[in-house]
C-alpha positions in Angstrom: 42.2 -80.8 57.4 42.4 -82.2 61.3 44.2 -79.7 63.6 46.7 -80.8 66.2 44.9 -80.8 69.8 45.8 -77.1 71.6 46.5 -77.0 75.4 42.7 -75.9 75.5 41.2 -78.8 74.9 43.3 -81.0 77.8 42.5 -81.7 80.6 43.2 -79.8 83.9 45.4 -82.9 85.2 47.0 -82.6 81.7 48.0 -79.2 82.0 49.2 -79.4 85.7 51.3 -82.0 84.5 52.9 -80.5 81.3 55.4 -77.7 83.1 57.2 -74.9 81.6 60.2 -77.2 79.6 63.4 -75.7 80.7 66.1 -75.8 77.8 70.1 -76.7 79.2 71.1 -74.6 76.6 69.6 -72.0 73.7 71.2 -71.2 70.6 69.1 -69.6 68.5 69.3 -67.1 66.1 66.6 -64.7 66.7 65.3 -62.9 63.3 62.0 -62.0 64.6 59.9 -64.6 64.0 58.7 -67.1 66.1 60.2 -70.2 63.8 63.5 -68.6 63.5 63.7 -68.7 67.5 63.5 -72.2 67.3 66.3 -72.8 65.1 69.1 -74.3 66.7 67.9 -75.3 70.4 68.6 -78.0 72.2 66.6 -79.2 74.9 68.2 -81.9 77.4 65.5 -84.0 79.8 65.7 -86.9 82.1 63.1 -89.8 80.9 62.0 -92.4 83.7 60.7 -95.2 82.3 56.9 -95.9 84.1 55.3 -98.7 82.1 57.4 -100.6 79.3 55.7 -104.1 78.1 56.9 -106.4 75.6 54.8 -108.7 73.6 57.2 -111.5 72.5 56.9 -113.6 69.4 58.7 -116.4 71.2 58.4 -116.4 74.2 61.5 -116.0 76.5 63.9 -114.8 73.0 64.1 -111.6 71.5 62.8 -112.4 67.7 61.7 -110.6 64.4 58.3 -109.2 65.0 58.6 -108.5 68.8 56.5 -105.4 70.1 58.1 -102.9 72.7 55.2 -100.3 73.9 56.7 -97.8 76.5 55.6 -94.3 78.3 58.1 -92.3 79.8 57.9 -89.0 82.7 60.0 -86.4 81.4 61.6 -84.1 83.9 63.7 -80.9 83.8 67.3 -80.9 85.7 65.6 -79.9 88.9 63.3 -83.0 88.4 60.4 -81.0 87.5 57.7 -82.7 85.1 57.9 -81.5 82.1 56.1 -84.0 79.7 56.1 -87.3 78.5 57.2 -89.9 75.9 55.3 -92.5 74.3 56.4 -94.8 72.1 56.5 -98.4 70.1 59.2 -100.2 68.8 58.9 -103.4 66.6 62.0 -105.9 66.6 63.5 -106.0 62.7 66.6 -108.3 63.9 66.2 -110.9 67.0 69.0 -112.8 68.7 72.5 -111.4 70.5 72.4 -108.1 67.9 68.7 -107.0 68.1 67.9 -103.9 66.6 64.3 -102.6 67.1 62.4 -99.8 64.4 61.4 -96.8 67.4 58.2 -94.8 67.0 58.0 -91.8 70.1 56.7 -88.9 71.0 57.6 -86.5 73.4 55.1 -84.5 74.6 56.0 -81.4 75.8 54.6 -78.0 77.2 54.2 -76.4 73.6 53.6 -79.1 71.7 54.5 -82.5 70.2 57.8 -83.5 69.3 57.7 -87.2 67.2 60.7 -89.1 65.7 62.0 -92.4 64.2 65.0 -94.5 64.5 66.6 -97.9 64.8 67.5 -98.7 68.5 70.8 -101.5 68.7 71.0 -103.9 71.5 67.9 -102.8 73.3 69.2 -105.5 75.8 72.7 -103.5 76.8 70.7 -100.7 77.2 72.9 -98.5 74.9 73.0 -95.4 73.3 71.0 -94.6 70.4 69.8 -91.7 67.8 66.3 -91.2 66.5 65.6 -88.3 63.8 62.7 -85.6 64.4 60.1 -86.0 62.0 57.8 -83.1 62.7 55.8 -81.8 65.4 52.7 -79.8 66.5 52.1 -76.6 68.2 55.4 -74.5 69.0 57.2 -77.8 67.1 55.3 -77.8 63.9 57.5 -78.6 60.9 60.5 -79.3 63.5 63.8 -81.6 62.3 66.7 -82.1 64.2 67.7 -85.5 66.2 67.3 -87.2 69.3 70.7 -88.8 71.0 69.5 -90.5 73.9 71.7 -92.1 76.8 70.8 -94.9 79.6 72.0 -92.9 82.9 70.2 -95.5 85.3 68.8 -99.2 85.2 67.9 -99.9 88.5 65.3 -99.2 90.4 64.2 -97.6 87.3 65.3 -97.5 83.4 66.2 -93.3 83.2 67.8 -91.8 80.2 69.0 -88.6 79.2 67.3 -87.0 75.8 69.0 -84.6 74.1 67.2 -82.7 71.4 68.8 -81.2 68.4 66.0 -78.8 66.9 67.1 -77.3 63.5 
């Protein structure tokens, strides 16, 4: 059975860079147990976009079979570092109404966060939802949702994550 990487085993760079995660808001229902404080937080971070490469099909048009590979800086409302997100998307619909199948996770001081979703009109830079499909370290079993909003575009591609941990 392989057993997620702890905070040991990083680097010191790592750790320097992977800050105490300051929720916006906690509601959680404590019970006594370390899972139950989990329950029902929601976690809100600012994502700059550092590298983001697409390997086109077709050249010059957005088609089927497209490949989006991004990493992300994560940072806390006082722009603290807090962790990053890496991630692939593959295009399932090309043309005017793309809509791309998102792989990411968001690593963060306690652990790993990962989730799945479809992202519409990549190109418009909209909103979208991804769903939490597990986790590692303080994360481990986690479920909830991702709702993610474009802030910025220019110089740089920021968005605002909110996490839904249930």
């Amino acid at each position: 059975m392989m057993r997620p990487i702890g905070a040991a085993c990083l680097g010191t760079a790592t750790l320097v860079t992977l800050l105490a995660c300051t929720p916006v808001a906690v509601a959680a229902t404590d019970t006594g147990s370390a899972q139950a404080r989990d329950k029902g937080r929601i976690i809100t971070v600012l994502a700059e976009v550092q590298q983001l490469t697409r390997f086109p099909v077709t050249p010059g048009s957005v088609s089927q079979g497209d490949e989006v590979v991004v990493r992300s800086d994560l940072f806390d409302e006082a722009h603290n570092k807090v962790g990053e997100t890496h991630g692939t998307c593959t295009t399932t619909r090309g043309g005017a109404d793309e809509a791309e199948q998102c792989l990411v996770t968001y690593v963060l001081p306690d652990g790993q966060l990962t989730t799945q979703g479809i992202y519409f009109n990549y190109l418009d830079q909209g909103p979208f939802d991804s769903a939490i499909t597990g986790g590692t370290g303080k994360y481990e079993k986690a479920r909830g949702s991702v709702h993610s909003d474009t802030i910025a575009t220019d110089p740089k591609v920021v968005r605002r994550f909110t996490i839904h941990i249930v």
